[in-house]
SEZA-258046 format. One record per residue (C-alpha): chain; residue in three letters; x, y, z. Coordinates in Angstrom, 2 decimals, always signed. Layout:
N
<r><unit>A</unit><code>ALA</code><u>X</u><v>Y</v><w>Z</w></r>
...
end
This chain:
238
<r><unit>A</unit><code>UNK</code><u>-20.12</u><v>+4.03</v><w>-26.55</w></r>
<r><unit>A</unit><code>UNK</code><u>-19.84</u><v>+7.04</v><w>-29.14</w></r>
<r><unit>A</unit><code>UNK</code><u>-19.39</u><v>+9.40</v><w>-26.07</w></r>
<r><unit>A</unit><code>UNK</code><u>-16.45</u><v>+7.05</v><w>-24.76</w></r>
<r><unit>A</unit><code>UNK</code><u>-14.60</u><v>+6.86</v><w>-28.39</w></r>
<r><unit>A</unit><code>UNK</code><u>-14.98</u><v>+10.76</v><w>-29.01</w></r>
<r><unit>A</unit><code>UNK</code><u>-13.27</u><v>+11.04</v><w>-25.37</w></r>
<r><unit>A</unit><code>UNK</code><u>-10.84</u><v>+8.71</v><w>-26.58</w></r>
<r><unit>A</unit><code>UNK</code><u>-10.30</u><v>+10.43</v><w>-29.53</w></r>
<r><unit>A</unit><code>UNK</code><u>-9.95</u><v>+13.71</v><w>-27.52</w></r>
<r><unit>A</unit><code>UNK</code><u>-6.76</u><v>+12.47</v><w>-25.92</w></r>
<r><unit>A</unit><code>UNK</code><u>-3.98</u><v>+12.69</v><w>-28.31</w></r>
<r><unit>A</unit><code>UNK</code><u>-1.10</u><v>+10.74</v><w>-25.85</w></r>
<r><unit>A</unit><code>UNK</code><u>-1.70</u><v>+9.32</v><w>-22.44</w></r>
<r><unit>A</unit><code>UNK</code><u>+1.24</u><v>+11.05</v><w>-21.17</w></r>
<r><unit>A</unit><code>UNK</code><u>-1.09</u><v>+14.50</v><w>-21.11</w></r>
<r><unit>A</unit><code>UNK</code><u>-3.42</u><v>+13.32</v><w>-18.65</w></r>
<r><unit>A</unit><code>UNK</code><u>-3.25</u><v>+15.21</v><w>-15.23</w></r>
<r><unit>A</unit><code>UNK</code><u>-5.54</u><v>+13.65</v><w>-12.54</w></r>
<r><unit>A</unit><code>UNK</code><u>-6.69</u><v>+15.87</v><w>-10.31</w></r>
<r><unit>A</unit><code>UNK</code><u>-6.23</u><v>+14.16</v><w>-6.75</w></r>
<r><unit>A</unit><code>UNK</code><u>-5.31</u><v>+14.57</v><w>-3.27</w></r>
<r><unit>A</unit><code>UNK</code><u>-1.95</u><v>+14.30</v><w>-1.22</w></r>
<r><unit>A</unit><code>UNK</code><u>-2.36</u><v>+13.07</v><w>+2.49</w></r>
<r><unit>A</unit><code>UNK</code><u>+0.46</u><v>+12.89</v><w>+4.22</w></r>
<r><unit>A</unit><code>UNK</code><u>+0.31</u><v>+10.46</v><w>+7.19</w></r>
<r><unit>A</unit><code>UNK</code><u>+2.37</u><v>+9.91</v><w>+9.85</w></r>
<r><unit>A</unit><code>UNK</code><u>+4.45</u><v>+6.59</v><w>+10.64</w></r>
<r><unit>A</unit><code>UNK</code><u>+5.67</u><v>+4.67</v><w>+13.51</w></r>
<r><unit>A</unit><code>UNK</code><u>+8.38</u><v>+2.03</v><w>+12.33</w></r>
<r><unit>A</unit><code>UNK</code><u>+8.26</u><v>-1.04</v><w>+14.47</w></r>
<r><unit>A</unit><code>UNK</code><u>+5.45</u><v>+0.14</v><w>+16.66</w></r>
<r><unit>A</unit><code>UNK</code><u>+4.99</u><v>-1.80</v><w>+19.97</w></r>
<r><unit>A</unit><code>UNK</code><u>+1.58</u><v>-2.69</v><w>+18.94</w></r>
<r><unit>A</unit><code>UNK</code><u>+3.08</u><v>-3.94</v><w>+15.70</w></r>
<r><unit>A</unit><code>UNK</code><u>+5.83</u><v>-5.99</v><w>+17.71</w></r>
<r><unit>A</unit><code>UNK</code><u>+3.37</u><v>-7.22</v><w>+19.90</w></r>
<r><unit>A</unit><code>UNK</code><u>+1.90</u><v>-8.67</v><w>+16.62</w></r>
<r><unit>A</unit><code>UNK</code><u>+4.78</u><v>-10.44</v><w>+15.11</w></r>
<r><unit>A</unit><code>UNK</code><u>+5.54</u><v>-12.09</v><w>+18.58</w></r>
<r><unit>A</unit><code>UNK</code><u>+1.97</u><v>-13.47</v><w>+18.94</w></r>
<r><unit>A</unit><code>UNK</code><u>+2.72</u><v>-14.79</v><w>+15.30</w></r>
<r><unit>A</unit><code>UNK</code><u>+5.80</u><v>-16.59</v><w>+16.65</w></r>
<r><unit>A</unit><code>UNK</code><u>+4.53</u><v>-17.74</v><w>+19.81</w></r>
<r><unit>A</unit><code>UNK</code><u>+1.30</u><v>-19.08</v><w>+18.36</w></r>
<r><unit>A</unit><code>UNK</code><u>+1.97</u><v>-20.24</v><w>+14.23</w></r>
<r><unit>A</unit><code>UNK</code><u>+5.66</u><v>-20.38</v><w>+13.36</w></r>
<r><unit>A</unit><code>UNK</code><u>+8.28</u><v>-20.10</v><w>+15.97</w></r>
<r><unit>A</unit><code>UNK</code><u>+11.61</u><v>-20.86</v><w>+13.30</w></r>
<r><unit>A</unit><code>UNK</code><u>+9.87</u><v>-17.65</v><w>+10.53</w></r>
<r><unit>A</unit><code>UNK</code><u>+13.02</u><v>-16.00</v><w>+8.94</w></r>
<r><unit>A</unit><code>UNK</code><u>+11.08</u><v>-13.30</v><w>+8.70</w></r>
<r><unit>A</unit><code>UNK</code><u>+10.46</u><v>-12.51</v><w>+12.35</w></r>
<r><unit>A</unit><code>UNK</code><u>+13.96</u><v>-12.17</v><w>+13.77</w></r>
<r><unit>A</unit><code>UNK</code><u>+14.38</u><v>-10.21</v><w>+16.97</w></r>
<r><unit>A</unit><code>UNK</code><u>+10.60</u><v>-9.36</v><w>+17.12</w></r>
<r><unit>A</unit><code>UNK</code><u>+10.47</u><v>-7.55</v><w>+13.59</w></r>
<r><unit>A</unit><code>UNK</code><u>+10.09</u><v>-7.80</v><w>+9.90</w></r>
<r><unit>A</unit><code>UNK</code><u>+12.36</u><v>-4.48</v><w>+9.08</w></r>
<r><unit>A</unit><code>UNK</code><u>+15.55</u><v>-6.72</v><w>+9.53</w></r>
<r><unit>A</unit><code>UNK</code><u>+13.99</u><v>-9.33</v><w>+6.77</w></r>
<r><unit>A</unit><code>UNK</code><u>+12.31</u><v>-6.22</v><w>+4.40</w></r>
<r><unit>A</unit><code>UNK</code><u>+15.92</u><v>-4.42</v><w>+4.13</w></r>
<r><unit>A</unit><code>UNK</code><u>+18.10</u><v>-7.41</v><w>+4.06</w></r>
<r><unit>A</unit><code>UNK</code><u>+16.00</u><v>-9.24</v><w>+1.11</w></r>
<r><unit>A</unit><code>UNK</code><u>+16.18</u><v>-5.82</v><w>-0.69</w></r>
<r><unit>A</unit><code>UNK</code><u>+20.08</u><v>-5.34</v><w>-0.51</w></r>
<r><unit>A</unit><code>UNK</code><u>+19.84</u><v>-2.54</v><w>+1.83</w></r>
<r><unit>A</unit><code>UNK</code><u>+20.17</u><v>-1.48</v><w>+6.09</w></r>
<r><unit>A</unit><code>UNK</code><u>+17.13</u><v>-0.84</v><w>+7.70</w></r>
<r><unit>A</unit><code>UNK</code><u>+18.24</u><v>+2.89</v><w>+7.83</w></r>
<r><unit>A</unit><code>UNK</code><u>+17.94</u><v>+2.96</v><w>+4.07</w></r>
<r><unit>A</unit><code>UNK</code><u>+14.69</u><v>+1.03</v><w>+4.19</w></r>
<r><unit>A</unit><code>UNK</code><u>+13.05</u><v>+3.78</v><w>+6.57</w></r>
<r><unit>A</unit><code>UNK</code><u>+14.94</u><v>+6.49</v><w>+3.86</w></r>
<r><unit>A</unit><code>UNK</code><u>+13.28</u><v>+5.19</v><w>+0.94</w></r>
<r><unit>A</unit><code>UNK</code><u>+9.68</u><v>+4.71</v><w>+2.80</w></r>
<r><unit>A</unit><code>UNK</code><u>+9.62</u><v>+8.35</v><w>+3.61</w></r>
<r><unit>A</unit><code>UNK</code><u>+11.33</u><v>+9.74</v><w>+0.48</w></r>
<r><unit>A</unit><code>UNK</code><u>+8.51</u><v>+8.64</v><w>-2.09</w></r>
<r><unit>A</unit><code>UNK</code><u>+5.19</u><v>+9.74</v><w>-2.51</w></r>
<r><unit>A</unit><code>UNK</code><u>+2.78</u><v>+6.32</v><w>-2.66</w></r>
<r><unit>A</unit><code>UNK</code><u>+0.05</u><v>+5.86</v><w>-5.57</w></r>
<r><unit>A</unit><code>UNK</code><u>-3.28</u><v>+4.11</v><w>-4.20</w></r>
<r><unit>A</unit><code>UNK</code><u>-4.14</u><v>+2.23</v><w>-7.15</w></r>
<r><unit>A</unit><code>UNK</code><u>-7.49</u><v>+0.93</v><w>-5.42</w></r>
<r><unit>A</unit><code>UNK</code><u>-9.31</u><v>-0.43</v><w>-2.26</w></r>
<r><unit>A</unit><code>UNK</code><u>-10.49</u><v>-3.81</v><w>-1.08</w></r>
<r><unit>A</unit><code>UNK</code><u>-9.96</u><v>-6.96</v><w>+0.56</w></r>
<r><unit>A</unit><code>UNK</code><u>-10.83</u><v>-5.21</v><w>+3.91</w></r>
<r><unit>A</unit><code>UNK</code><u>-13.07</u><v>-1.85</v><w>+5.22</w></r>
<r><unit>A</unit><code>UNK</code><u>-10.89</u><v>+0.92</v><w>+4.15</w></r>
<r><unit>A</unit><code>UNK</code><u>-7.76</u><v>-1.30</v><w>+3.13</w></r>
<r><unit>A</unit><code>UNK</code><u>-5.99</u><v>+0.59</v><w>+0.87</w></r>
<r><unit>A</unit><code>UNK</code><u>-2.95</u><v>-0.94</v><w>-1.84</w></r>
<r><unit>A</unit><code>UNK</code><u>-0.39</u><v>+1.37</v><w>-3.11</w></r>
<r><unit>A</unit><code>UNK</code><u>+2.51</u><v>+1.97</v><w>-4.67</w></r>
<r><unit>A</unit><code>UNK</code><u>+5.67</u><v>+3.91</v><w>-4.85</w></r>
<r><unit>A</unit><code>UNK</code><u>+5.96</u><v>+6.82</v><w>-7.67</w></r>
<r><unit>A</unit><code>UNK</code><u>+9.79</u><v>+7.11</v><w>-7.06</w></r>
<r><unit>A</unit><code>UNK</code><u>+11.09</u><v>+4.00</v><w>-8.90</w></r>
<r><unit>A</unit><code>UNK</code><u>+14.07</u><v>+3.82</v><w>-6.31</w></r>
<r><unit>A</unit><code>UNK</code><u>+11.93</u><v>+3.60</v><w>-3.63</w></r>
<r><unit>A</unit><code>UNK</code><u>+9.73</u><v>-0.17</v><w>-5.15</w></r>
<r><unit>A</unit><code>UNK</code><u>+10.91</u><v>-2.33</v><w>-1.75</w></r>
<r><unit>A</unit><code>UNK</code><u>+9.75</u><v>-6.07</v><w>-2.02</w></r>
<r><unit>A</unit><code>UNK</code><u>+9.37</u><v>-9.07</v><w>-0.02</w></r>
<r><unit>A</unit><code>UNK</code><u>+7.48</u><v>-12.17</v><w>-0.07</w></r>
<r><unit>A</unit><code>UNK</code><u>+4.67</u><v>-12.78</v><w>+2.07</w></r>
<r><unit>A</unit><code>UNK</code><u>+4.43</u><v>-14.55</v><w>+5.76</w></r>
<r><unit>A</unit><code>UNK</code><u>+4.11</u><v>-18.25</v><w>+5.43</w></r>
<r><unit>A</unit><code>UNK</code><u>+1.55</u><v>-19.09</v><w>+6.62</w></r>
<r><unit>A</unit><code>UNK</code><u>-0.16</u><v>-16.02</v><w>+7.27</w></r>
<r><unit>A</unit><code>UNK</code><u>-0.85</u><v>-13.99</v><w>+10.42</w></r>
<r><unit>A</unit><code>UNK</code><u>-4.38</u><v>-14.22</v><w>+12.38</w></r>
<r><unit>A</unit><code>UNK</code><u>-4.34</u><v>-11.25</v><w>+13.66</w></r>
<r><unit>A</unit><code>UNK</code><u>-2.50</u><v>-7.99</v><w>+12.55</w></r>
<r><unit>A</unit><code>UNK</code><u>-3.70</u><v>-3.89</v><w>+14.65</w></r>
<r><unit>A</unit><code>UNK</code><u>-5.11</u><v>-1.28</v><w>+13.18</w></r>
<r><unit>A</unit><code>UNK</code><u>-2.96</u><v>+1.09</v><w>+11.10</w></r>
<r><unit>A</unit><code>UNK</code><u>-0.35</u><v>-1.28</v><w>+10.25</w></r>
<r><unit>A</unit><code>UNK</code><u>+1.45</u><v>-0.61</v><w>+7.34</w></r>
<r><unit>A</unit><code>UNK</code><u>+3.00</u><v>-3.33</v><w>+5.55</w></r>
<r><unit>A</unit><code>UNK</code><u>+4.49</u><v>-4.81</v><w>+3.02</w></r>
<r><unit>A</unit><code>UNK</code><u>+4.96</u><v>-7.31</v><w>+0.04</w></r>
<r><unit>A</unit><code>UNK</code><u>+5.73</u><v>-7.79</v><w>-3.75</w></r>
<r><unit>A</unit><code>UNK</code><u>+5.94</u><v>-3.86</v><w>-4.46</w></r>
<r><unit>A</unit><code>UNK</code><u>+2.61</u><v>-3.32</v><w>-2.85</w></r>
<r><unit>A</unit><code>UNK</code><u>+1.63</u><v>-1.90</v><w>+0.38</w></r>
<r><unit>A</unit><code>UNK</code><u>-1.60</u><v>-1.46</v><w>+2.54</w></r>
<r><unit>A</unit><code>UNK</code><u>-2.59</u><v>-0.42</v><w>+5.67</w></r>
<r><unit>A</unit><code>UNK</code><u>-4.93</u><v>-1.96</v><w>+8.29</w></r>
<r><unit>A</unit><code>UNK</code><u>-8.23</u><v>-0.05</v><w>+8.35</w></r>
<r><unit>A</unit><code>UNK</code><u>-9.43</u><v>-2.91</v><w>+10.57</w></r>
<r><unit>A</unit><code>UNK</code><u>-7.60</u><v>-5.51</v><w>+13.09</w></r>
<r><unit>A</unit><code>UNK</code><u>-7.77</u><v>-8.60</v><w>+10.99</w></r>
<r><unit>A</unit><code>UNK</code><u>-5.55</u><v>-10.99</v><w>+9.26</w></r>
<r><unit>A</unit><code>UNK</code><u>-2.64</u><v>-10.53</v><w>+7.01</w></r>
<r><unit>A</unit><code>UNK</code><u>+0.15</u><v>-11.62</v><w>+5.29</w></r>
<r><unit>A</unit><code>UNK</code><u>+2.05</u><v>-9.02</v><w>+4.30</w></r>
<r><unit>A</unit><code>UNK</code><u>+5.87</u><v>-8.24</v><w>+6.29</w></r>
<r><unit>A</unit><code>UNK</code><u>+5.19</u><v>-5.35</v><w>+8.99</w></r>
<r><unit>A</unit><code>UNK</code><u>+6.80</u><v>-1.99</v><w>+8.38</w></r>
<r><unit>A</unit><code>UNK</code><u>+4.77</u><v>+0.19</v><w>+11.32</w></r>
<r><unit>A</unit><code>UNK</code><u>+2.19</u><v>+1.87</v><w>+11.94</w></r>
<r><unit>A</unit><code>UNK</code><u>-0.38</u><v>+4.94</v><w>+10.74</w></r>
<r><unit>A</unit><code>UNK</code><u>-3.47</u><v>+7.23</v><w>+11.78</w></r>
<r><unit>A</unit><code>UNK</code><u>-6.58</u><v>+5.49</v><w>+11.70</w></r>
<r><unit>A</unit><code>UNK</code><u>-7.78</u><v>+5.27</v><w>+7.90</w></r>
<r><unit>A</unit><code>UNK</code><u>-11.25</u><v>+3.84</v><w>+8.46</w></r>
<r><unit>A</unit><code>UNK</code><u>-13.84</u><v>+4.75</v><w>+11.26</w></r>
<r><unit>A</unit><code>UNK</code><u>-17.48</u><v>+2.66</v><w>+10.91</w></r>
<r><unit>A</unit><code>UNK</code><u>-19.06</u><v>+4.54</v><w>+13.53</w></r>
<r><unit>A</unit><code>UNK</code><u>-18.04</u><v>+8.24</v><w>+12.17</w></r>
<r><unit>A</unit><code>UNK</code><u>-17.47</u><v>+10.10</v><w>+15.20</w></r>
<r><unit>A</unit><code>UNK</code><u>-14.47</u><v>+12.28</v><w>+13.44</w></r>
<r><unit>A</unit><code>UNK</code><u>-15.21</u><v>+15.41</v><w>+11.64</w></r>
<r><unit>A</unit><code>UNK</code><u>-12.77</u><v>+13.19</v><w>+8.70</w></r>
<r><unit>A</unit><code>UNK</code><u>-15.38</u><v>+10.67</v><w>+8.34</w></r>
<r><unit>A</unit><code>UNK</code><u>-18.52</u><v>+12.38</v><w>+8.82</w></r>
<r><unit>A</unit><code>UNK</code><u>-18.94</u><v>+11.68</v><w>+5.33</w></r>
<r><unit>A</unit><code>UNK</code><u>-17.19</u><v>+8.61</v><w>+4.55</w></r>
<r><unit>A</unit><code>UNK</code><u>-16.05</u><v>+5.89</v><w>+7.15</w></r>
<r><unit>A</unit><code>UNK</code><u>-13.11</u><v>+5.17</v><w>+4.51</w></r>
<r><unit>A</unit><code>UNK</code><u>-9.85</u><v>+7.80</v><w>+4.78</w></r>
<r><unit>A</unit><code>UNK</code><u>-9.12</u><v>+6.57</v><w>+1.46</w></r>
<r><unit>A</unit><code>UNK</code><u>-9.61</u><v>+6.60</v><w>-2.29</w></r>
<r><unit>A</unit><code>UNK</code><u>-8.27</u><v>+5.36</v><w>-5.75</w></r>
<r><unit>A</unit><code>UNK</code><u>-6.31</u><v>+8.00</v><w>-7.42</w></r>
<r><unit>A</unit><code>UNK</code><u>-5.30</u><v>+9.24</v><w>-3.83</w></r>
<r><unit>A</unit><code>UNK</code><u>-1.40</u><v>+10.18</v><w>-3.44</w></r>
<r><unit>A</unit><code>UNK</code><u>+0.41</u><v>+8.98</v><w>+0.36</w></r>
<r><unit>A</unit><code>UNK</code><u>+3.51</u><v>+10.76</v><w>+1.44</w></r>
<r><unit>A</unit><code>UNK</code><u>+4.81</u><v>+9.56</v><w>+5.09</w></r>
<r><unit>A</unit><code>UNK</code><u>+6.18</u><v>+11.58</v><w>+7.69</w></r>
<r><unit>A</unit><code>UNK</code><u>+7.91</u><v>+9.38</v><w>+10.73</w></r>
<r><unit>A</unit><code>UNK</code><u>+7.08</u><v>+10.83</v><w>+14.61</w></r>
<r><unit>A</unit><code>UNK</code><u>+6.95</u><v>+9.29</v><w>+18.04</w></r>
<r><unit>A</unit><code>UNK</code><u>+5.09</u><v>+6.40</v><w>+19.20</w></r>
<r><unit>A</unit><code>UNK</code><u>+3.62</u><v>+9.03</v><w>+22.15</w></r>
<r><unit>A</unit><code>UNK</code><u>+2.52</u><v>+11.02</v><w>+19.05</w></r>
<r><unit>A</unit><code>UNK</code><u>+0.69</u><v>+8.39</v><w>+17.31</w></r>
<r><unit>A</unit><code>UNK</code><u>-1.35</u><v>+6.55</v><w>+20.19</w></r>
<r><unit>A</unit><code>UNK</code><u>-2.65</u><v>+10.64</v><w>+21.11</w></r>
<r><unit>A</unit><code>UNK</code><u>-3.67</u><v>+10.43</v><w>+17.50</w></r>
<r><unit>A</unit><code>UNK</code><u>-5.87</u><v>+7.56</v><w>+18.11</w></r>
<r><unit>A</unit><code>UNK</code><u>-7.26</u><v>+8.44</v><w>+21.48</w></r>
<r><unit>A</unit><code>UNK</code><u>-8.34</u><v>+12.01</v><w>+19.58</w></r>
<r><unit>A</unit><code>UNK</code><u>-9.45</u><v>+10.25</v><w>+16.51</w></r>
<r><unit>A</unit><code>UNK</code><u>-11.50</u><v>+7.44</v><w>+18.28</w></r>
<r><unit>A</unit><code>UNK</code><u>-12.30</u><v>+8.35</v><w>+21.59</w></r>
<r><unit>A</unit><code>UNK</code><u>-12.82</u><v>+12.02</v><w>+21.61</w></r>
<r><unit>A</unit><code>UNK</code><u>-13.40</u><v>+12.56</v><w>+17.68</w></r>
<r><unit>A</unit><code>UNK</code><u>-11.84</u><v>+15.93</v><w>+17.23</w></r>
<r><unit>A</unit><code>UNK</code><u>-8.38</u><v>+17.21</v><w>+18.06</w></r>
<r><unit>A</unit><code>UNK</code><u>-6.38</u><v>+16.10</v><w>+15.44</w></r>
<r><unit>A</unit><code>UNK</code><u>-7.08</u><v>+16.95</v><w>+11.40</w></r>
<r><unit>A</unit><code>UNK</code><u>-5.79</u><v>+14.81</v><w>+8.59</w></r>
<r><unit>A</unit><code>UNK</code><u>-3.17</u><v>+17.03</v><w>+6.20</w></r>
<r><unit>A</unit><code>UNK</code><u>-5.27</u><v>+17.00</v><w>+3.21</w></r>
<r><unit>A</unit><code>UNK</code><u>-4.86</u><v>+19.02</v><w>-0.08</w></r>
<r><unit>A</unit><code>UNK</code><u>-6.17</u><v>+18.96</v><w>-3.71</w></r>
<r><unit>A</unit><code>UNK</code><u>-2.99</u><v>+18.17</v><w>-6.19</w></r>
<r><unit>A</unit><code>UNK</code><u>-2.67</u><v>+17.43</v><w>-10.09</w></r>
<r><unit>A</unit><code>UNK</code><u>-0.98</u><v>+14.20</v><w>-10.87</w></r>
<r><unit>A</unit><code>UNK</code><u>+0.95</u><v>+14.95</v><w>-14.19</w></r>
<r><unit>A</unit><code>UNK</code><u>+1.67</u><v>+11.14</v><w>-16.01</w></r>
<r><unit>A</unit><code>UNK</code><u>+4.10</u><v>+12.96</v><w>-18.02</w></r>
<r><unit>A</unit><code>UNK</code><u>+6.02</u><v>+14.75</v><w>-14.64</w></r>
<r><unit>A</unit><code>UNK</code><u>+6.10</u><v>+10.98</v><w>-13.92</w></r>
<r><unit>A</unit><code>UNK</code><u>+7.47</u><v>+9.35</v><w>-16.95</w></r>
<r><unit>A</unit><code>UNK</code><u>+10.17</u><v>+12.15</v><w>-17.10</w></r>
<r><unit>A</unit><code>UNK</code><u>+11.16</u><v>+11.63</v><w>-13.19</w></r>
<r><unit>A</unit><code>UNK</code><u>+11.54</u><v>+7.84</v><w>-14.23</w></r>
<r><unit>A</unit><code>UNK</code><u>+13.47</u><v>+8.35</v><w>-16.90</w></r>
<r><unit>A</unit><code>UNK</code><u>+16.03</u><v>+10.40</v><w>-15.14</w></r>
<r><unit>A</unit><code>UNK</code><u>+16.29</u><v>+7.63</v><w>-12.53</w></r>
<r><unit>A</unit><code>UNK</code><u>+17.10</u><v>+5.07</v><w>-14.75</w></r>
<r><unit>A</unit><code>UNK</code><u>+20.78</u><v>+4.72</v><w>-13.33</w></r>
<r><unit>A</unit><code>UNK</code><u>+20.20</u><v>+4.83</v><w>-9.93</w></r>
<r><unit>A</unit><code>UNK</code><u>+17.29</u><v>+2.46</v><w>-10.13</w></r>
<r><unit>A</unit><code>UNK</code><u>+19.84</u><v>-0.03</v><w>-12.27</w></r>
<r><unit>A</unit><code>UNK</code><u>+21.94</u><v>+0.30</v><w>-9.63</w></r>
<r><unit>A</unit><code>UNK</code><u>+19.11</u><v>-0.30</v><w>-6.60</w></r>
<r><unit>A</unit><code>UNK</code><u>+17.82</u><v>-3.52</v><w>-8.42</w></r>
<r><unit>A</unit><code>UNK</code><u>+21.57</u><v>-5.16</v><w>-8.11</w></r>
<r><unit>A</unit><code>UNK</code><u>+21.48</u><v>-4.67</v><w>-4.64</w></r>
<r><unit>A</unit><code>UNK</code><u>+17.70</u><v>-6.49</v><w>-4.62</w></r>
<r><unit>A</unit><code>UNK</code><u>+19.07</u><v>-9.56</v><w>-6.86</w></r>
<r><unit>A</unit><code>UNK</code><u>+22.09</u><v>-9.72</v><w>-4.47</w></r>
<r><unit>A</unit><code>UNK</code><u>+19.39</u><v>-9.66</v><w>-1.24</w></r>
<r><unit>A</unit><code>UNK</code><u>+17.24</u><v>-12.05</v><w>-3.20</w></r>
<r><unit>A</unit><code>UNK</code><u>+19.92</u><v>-14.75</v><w>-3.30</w></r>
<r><unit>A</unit><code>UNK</code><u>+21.42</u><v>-14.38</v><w>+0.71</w></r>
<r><unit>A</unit><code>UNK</code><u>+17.87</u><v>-13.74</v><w>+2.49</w></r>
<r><unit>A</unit><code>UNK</code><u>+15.60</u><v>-17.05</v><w>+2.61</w></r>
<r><unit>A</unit><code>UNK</code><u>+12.27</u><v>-17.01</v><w>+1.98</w></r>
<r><unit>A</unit><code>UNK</code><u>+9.53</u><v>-17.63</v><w>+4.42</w></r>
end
């Protein structure tokens, strides 16, 4: 306990501390067909009337309930770097959020939930996102999909020493390419297990970089969260 307090005491404000980290950018398919393929099973097989699930997607729902286009939607998913606050729930799953203030989508959660969602899905709900390390249930609304994130068998050099992509502290940044793109990414990643290397690199989180970037978006984020009250009250909830 004394060692924790003269840590403690060692910090004068909070807003000094710089984590030392990693960025990994991954790349994203928006409404992937394997994601599609998802949300129809969902209305085929548990709710054929969900709001949520118009014209075989949940973008439509996402940007609508948060005052925006789906354009904007796919802007703001790109333009922020993501925080991954911790993992759980399943292998590898991990649940993050945005650092760019303007970029904090929303959107309640499936009701009831899905059975079965693929592997790599991003998605989406109450601030948070995740992806799917694992094909498994879910609840969240479906943005698209990623790279693999979790590997149990640790056939890629990526995992040789963890089966989990992965960790708290970690920083996302999303960059959007082709559905061809991605399912090569899998096949190299799964089947072959080389081919394809994750964009990896060590970074310093500054808190006080952070608080000052917040502060400067004060305005525009005033501005973002009309447009979410106003999507709040025309989009009905699952």
């Amino acid at each position: 306990m004394d060692e924790i307090i003269a840590i403690e005491n060692e910090i004068q404000s909070l807003e000094n501390i710089e984590l030392e980290t990693r960025l990994i950018r991954l790349p994203i398919v928006f409404d992937e067909s394997e994601v599609r393929k998802c949300i129809e099973k969902y209305v085929k097989t548990i709710r054929p009337d969900a709001p949520n699930c118009k014209n075989g997607s949940n973008l439509e729902y996402v940007a609508s309930y948060n005052g925006i286009t789906v354009e904007e939607l796919k802007e703001k998913f790109l333009k922020t770097e993501w925080f991954v606050a911790t993992i759980g729930f399943y292998p590898g799953l991990p649940f993050y959020l945005p650092l760019d203030p303007t970029c904090a989508l929303t959107a309640p959660k499936y009701n009831p939930p899905r059975t079965w969602t693929p592997e790599g899905t991003v998605d989406l709900a109450d601030y948070v996102s995740t992806i799917f390390g694992v094909p498994s249930a879910g609840g969240y609304q479906l943005i698209g999909r990623t790279a693999p994130i979790f590997q149990a068998v640790q056939k890629h050099l990526q995992f040789k020493e963890s089966p989990v992509l992965l960790k708290p502290g970690d920083v996302i940044k999303y960059y959007e390419i082709s559905e061809e793109e991605l399912h090569e990414i899998y096949k190299l990643v799964h089947e072959i297990g080389s081919g394809w290397e994750y964009d990896i690199k060590p970074i310093k989180f500054s808190l006080k970089s952070w608080l000052k970037m917040y502060k400067e978006k004060e305005k525009e984020l005033e501005e973002f969260r009309k447009k979410q009250e106003y999507g709040r009250k025309v989009t009905p909830i699952p």
